[in-house]
Residue frames relative to the residue before (quaternion, step in Angstrom):
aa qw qx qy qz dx dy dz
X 1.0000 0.0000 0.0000 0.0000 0.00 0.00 0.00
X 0.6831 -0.5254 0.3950 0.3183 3.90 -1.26 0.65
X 0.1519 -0.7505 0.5459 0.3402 3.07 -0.54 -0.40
X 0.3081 -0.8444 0.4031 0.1717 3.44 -0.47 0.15
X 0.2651 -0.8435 0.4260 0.1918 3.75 0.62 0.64
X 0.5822 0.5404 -0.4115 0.4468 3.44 0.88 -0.85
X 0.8774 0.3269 -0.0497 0.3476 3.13 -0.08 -1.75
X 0.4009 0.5934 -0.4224 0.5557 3.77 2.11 0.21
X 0.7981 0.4475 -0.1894 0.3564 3.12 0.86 -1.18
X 0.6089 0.4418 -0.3020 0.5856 4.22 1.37 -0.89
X 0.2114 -0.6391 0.6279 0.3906 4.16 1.41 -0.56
X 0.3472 0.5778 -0.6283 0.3884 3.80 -0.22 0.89
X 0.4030 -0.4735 0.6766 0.3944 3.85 -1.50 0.79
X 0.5035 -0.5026 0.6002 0.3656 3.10 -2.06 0.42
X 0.3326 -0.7002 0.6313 0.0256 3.61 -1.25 0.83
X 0.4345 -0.7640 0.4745 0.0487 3.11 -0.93 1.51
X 0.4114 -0.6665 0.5031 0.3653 3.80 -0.22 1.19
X 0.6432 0.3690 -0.5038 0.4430 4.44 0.17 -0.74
X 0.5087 0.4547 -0.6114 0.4008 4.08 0.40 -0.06
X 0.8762 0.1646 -0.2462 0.3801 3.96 -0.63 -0.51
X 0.3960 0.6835 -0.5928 0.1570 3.36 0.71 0.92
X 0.8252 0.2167 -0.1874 0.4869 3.69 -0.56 0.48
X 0.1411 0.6849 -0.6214 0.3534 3.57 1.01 0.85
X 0.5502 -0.3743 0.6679 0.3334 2.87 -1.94 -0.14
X 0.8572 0.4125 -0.2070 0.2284 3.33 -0.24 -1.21
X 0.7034 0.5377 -0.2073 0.4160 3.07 1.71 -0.66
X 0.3733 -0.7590 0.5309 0.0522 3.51 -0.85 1.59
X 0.6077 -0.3247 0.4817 0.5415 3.45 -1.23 -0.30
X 0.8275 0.4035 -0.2829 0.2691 3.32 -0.09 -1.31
X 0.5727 0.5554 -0.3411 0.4972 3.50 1.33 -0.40
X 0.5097 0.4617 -0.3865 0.6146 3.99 1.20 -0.93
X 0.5143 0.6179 -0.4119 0.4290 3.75 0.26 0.01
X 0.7294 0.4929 -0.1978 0.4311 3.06 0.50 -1.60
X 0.6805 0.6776 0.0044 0.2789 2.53 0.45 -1.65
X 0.4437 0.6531 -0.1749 0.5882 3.40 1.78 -1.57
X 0.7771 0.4866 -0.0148 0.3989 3.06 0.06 -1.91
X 0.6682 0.4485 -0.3525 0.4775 3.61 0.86 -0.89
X 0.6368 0.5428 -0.2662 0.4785 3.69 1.28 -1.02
X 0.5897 0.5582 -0.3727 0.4491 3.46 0.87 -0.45
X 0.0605 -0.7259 0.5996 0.3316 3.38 0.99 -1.57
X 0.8027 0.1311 -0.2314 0.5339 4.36 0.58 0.61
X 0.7085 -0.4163 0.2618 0.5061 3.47 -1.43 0.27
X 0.1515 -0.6577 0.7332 0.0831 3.15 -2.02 0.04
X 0.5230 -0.5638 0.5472 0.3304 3.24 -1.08 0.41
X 0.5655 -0.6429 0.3357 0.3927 3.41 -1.36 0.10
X 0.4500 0.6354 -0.4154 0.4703 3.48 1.95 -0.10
X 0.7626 0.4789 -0.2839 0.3292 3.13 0.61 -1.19
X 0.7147 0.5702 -0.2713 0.3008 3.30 1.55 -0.13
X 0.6714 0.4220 -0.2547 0.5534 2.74 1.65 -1.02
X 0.3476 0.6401 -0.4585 0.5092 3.82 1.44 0.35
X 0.7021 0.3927 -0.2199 0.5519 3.97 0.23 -1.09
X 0.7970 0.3431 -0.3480 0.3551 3.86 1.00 -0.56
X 0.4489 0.5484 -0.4252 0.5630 3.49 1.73 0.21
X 0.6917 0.4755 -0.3899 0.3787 3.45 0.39 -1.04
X 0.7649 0.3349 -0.2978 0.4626 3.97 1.35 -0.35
X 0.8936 -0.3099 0.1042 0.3074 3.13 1.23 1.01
X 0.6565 0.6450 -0.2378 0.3106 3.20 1.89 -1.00
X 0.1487 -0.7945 0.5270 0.2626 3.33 -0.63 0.46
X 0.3692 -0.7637 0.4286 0.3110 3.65 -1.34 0.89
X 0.5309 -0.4972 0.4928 0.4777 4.08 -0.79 0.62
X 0.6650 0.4824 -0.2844 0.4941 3.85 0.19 -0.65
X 0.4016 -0.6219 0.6286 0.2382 3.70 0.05 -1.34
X 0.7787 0.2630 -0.2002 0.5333 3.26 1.05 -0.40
X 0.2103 -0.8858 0.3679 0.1892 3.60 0.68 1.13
X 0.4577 0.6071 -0.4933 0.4227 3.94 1.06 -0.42
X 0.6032 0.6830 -0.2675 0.3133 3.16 0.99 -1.53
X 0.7287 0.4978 -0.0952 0.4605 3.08 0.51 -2.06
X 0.6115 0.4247 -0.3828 0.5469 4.08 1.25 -0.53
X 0.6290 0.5943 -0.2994 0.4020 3.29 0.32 -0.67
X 0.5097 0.4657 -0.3138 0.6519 3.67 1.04 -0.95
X 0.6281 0.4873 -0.4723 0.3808 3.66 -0.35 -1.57
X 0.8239 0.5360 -0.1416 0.1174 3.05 -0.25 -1.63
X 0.3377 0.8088 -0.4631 0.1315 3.14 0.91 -1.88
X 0.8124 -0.3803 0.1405 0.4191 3.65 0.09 1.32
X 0.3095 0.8139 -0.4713 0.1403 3.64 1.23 -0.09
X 0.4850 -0.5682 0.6155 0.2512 3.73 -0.97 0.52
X 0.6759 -0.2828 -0.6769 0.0712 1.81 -1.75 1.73
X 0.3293 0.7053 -0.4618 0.4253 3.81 0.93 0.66
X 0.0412 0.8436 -0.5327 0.0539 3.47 -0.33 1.47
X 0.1387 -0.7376 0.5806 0.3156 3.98 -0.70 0.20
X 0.5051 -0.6308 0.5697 0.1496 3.36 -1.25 1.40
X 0.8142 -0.3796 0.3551 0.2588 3.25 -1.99 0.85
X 0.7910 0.4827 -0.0715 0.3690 3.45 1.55 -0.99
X 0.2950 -0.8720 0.0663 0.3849 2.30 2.37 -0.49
X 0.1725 0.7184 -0.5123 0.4378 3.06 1.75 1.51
X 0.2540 -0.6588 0.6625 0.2500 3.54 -1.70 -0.30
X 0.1360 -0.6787 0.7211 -0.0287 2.77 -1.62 1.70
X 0.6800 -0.3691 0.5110 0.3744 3.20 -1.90 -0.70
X 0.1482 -0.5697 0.7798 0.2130 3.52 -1.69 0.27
X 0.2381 -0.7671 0.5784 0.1427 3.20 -0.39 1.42
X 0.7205 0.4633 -0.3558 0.3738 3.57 1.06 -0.36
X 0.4501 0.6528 -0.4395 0.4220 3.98 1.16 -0.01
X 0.7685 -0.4760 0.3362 0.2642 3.61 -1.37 1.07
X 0.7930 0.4103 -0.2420 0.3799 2.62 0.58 -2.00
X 0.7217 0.4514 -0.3737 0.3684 3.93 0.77 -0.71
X 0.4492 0.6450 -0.4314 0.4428 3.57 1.46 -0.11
X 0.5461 0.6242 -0.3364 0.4461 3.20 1.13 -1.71
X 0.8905 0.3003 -0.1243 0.3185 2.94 -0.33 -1.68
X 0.3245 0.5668 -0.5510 0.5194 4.27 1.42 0.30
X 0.7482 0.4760 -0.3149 0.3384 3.61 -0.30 -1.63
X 0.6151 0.6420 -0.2439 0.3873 3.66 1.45 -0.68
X 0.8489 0.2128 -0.1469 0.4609 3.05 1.28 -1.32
X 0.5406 0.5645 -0.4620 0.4190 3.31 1.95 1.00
X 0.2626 0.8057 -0.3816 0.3692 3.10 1.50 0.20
X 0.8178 0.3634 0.0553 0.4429 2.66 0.40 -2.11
X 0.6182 0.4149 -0.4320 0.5091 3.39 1.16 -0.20
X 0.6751 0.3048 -0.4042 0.5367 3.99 0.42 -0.25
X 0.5154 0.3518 -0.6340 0.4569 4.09 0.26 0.34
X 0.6184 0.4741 -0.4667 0.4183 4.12 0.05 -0.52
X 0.7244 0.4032 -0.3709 0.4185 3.88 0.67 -0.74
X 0.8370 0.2871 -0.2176 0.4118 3.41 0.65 -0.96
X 0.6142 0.5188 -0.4285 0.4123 3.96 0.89 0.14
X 0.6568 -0.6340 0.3694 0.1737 3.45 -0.72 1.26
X 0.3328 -0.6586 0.5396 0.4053 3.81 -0.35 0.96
X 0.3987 -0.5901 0.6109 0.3458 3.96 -1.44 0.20
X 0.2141 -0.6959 0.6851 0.0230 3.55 -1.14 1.25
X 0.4530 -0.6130 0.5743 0.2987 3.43 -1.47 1.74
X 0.5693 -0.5111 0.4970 0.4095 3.07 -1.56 0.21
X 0.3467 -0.5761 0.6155 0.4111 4.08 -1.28 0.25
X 0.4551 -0.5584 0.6682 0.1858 3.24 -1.78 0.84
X 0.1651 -0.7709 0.6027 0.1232 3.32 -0.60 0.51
X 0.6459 -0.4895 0.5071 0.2935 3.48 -1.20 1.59
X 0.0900 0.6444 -0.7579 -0.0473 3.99 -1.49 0.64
């Protein structure tokens, strides 16, 4: 199995970019993150907005590189490496912010009971 540095490193499961498609809350720039958090290292922007078509997204433009690139424009916690990929700033708020979010949500899925239909009972 991979390892994943990001998400070894925030202690967060890795999250799966088709979970926050069509949320409310979820932006381009967060499907970024998010991209990136599932990877668990940088990515080019092809490779990113590739992995976000391949889960479905569609870009407001049509040209999704584009449409990241807008999102982004230098936003925290989205960083462009020396190489001139995009990684994480594992040390910025917002990606701290936004771990504690998706460990939240990963221990409400373990510990909240599945809802059971009622049984119809034979007359």
């Amino acid at each position: 199995m991979n390892t994943n540095r990001y998400c070894e490193r925030l202690a967060i499961p890795r999250p799966a970019v088709q979970d926050f498609i069509g949320r409310r809350d979820t932006s381009l720039l967060r499907l970024i993150v998010i991209a990136l958090l599932e990877h668990g290292a940088p990515l080019s922007m092809e490779e990113i907005a590739d992995r976000l078509v391949d889960a479905g997204v569609r870009a407001p433009s049509g040209d999704m590189v584009r449409s990241l690139r807008k999102a982004w424009h230098g936003l925290p916690p989205v960083i462009k490496e020396p190489d001139g990929t995009m990684g994480l700033d594992l040390e910025s708020w917002e990606l701290k912010h936004l771990a504690w979010e998706l460990g939240r949500e990963a221990s409400r899925r373990r510990t909240l009971p599945r809802r059971q239909r009622p049984r119809c009972r034979a007359t």
